[in-house]
N, CA, C and O atoms as a MOPAC input file, in Angstrom:
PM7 MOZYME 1SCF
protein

 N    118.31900 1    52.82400 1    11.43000 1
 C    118.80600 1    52.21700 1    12.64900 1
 C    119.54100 1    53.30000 1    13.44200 1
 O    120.58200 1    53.77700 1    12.99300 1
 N    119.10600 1    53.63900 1    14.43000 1
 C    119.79200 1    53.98500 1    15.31200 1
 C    121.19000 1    53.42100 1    15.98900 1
 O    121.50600 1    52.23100 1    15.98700 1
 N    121.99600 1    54.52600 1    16.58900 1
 C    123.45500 1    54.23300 1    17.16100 1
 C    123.25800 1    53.89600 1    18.44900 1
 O    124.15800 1    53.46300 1    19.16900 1
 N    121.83200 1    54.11000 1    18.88700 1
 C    121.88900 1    52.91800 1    20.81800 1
 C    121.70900 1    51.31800 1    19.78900 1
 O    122.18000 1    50.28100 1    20.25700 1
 N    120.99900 1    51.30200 1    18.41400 1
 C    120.97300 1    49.89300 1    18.59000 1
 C    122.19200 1    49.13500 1    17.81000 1
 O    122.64100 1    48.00600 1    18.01200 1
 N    122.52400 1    49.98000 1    16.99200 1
 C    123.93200 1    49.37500 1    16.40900 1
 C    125.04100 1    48.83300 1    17.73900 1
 O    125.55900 1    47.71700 1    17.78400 1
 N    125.20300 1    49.81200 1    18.64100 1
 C    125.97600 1    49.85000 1    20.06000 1
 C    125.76000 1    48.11200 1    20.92600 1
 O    126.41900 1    47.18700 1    21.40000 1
 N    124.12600 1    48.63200 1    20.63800 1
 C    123.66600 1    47.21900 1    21.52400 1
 C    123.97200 1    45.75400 1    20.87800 1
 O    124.19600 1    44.71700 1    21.50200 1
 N    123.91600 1    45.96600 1    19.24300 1
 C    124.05400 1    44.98800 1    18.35000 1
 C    125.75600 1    44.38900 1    18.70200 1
 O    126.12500 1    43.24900 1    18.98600 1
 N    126.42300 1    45.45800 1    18.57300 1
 C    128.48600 1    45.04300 1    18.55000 1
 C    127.96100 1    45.02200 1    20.19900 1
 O    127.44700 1    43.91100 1    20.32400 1
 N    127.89500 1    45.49900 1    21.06200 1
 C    128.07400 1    45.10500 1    22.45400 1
 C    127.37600 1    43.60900 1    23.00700 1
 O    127.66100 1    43.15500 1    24.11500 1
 N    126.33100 1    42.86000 1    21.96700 1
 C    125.82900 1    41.80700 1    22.35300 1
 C    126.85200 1    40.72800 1    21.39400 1
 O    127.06200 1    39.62400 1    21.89500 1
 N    127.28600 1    40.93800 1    20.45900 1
 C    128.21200 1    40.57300 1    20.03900 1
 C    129.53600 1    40.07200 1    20.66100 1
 O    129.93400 1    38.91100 1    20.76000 1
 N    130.16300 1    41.30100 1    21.08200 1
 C    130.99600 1    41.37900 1    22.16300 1
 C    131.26100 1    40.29100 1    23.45600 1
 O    132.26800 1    39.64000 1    23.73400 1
 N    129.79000 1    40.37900 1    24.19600 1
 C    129.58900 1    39.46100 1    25.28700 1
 C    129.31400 1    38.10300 1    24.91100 1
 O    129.60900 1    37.26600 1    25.76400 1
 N    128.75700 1    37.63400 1    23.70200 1
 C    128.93700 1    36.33000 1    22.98300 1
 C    129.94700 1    35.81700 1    23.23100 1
 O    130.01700 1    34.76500 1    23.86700 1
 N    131.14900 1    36.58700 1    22.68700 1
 C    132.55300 1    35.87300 1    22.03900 1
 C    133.05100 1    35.92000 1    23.36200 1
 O    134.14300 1    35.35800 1    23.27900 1
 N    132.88700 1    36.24700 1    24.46800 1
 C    133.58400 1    36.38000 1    26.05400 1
 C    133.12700 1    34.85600 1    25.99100 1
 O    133.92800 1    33.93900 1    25.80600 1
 N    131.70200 1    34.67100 1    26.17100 1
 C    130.67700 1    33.80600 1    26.83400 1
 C    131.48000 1    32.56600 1    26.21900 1
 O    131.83800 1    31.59300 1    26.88200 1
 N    131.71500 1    32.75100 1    24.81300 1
 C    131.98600 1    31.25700 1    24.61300 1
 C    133.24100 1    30.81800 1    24.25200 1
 O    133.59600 1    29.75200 1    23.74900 1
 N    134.15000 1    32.25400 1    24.73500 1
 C    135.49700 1    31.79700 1    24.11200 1
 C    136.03800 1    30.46800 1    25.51300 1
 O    137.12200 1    29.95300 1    25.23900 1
 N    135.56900 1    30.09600 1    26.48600 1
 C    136.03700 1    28.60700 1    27.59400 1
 C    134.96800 1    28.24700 1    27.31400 1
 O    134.28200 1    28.90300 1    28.09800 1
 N    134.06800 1    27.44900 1    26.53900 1
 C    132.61800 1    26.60100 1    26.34100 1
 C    132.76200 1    25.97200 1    24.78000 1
 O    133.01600 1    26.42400 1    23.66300 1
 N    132.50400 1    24.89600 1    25.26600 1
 C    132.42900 1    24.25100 1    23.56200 1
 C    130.77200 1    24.30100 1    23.37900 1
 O    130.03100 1    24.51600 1    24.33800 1
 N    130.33600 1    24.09900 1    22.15600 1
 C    128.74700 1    23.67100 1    21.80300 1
 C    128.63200 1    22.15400 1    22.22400 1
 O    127.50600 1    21.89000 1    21.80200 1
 N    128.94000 1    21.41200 1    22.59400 1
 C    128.83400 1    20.35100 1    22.83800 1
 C    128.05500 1    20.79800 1    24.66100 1
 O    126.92600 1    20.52100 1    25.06600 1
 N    128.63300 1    21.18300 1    25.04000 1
 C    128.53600 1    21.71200 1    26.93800 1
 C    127.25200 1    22.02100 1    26.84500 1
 O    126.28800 1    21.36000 1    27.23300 1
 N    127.28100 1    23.41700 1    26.12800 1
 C    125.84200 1    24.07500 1    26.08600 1
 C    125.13600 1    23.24800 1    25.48400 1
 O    124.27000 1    23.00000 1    26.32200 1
 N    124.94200 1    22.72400 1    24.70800 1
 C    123.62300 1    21.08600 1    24.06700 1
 C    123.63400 1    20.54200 1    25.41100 1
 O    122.47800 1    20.62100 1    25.82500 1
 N    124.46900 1    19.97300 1    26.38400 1
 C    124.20900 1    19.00600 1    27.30300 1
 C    123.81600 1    19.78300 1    28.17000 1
 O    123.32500 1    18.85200 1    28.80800 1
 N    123.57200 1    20.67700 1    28.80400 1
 C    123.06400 1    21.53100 1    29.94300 1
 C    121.49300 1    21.90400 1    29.39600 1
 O    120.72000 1    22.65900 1    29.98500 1
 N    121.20000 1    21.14300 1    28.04700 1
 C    119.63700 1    22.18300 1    28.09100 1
 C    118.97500 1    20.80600 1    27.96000 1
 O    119.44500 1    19.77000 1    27.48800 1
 N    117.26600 1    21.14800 1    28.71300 1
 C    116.20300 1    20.09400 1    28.19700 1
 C    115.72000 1    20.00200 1    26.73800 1
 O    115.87800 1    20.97300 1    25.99800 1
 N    115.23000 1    19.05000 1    26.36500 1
 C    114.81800 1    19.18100 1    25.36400 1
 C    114.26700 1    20.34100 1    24.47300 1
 O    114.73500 1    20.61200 1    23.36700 1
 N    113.25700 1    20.97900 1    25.04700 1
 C    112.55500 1    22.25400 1    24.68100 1
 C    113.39200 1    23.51600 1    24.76800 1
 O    113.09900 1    24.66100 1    24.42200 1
 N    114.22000 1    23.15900 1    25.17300 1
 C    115.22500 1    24.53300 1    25.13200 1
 C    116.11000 1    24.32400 1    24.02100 1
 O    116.56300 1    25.26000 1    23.36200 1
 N    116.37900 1    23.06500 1    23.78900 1
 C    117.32800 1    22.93700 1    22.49500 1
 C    116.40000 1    23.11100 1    21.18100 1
 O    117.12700 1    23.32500 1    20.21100 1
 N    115.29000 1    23.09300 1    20.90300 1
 C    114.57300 1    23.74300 1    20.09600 1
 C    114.79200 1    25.22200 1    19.57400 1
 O    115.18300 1    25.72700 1    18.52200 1
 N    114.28800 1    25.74800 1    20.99500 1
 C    115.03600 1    27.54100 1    20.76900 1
 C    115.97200 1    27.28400 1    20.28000 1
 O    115.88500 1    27.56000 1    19.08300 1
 N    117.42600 1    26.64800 1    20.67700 1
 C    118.63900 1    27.31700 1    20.97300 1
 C    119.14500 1    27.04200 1    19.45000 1
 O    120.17100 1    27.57600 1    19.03000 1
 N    118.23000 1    26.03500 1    18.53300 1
 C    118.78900 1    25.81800 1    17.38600 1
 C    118.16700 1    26.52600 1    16.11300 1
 O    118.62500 1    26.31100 1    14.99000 1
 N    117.05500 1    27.41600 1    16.35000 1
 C    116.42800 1    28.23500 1    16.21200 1
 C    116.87800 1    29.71900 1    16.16500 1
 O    116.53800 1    30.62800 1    15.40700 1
 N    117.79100 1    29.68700 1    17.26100 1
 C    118.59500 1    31.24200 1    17.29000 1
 C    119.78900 1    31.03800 1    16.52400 1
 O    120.29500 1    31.74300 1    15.65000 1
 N    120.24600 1    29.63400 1    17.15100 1
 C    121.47800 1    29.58300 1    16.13200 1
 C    121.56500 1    29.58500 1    14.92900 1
 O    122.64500 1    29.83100 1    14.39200 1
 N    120.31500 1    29.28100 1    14.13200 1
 C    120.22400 1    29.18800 1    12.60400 1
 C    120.13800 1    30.85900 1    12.36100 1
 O    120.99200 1    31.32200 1    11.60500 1
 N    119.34700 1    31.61300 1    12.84400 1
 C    119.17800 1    32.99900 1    12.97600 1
 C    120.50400 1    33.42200 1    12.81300 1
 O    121.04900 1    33.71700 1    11.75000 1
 N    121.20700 1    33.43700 1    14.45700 1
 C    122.54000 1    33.84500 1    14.59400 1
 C    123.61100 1    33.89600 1    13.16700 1
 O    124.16600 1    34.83100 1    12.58900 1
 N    123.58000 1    32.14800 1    12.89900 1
 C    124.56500 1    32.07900 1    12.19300 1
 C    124.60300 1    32.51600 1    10.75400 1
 O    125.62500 1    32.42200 1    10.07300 1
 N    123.17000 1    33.12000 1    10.19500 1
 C    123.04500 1    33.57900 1     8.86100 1
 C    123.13100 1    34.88300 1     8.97400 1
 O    123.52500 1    35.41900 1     7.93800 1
 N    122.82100 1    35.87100 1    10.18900 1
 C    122.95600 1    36.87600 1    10.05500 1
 C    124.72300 1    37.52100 1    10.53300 1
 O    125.22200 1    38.58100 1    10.15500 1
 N    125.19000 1    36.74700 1    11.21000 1
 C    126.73200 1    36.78800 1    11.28200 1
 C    127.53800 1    36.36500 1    10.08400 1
 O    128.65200 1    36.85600 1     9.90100 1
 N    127.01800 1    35.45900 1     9.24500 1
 C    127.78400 1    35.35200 1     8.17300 1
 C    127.92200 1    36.53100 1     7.26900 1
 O    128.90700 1    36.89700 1     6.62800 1
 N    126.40300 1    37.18900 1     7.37600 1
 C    125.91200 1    38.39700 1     6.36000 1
 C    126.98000 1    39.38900 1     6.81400 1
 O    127.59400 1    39.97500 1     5.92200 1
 N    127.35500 1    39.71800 1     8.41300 1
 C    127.83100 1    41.23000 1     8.92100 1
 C    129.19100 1    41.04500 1     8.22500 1
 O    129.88700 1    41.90000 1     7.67700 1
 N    129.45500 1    39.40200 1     8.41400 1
 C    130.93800 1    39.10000 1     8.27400 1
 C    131.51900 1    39.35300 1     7.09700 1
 O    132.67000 1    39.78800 1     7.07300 1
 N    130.89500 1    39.14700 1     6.08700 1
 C    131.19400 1    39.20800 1     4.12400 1
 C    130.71500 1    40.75500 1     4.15100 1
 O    131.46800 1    41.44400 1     3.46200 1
 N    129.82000 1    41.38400 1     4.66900 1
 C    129.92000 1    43.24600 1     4.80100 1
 C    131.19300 1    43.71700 1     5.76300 1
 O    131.73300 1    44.66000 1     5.18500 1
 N    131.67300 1    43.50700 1     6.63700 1
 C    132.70000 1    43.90100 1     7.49100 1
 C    134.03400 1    43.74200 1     7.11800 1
 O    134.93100 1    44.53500 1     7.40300 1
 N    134.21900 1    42.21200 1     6.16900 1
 C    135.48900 1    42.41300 1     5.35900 1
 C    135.71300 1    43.12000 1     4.03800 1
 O    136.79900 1    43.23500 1     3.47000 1
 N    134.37000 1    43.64400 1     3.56400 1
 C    134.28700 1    44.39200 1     2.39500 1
 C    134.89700 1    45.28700 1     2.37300 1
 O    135.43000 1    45.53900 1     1.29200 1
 N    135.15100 1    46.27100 1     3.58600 1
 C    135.78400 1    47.84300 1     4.14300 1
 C    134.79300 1    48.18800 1     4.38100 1
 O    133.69000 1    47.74400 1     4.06500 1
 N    135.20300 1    49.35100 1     5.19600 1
 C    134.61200 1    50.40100 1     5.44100 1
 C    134.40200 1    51.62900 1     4.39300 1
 O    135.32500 1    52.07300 1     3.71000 1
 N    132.79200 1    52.22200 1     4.34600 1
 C    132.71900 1    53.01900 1     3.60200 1
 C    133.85900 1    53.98200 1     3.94500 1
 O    134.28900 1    54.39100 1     5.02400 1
 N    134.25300 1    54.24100 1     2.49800 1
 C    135.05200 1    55.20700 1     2.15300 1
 C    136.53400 1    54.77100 1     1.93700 1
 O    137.36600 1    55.32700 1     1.22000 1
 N    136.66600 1    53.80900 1     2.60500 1
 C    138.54000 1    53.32000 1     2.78500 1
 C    139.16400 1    52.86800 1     1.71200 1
 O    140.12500 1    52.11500 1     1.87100 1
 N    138.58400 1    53.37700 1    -0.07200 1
 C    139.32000 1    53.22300 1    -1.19200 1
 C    139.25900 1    51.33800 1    -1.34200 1
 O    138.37000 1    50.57100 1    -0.97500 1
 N    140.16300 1    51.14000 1    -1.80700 1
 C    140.42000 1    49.46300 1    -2.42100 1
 C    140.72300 1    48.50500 1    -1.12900 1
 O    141.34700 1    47.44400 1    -1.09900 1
 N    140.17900 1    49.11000 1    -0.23400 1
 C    140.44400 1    47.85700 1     0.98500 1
 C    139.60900 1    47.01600 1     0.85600 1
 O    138.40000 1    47.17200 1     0.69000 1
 N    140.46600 1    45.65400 1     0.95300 1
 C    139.66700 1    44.32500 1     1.11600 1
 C    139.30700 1    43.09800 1     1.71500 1
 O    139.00000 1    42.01700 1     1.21200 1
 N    139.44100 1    43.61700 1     3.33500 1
 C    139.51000 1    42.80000 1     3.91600 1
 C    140.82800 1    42.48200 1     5.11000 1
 O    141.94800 1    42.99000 1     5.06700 1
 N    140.48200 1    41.81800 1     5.81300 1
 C    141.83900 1    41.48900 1     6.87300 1
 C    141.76100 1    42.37400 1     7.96000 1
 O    140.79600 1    42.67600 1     8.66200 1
 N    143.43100 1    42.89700 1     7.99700 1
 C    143.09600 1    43.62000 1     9.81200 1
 C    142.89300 1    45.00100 1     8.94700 1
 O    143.41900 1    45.27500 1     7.86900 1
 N    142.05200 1    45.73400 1     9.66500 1
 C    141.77600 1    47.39700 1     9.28900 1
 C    142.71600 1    48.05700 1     9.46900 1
 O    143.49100 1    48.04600 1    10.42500 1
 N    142.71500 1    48.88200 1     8.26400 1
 C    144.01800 1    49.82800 1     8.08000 1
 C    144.20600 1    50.90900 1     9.09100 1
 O    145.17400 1    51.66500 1     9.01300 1

């Protein structure tokens, strides 16, 4: 993996948590037609297994940082 796509990966990340920190999931379900809530539950199943994955690797530490385990980075 390249560092434009890691970049693009935390920077799409990034604009997520903007997007939905004033929006509940309830809003976004009521603004889509049917066929769009197909996708959208489709990405979200995506989304939410591969964010769980970064999340249980990201509190692990960072390579190299000895017995860290988690929380705010040292």
């Amino acid at each position: 993996m390249t560092g434009e796509t890691v970049m693009a990966i935390t920077s799409a990340i990034d604009a997520l948590c903007d997007a939905i920190e004033h929006a509940t999931p309830a809003e976004v379900v009521a603004g889509l037609d049917p066929v769009a809530l197909i996708g959208l539950a489709r990405d979200a199943e995506l989304c939410s297994a591969w964010l769980a994955a970064l999340h249980v690797l990201a509190t692990s530490g960072p390579k190299g940082a000895g017995d860290w385990q988690g929380g705010e980075s040292p």
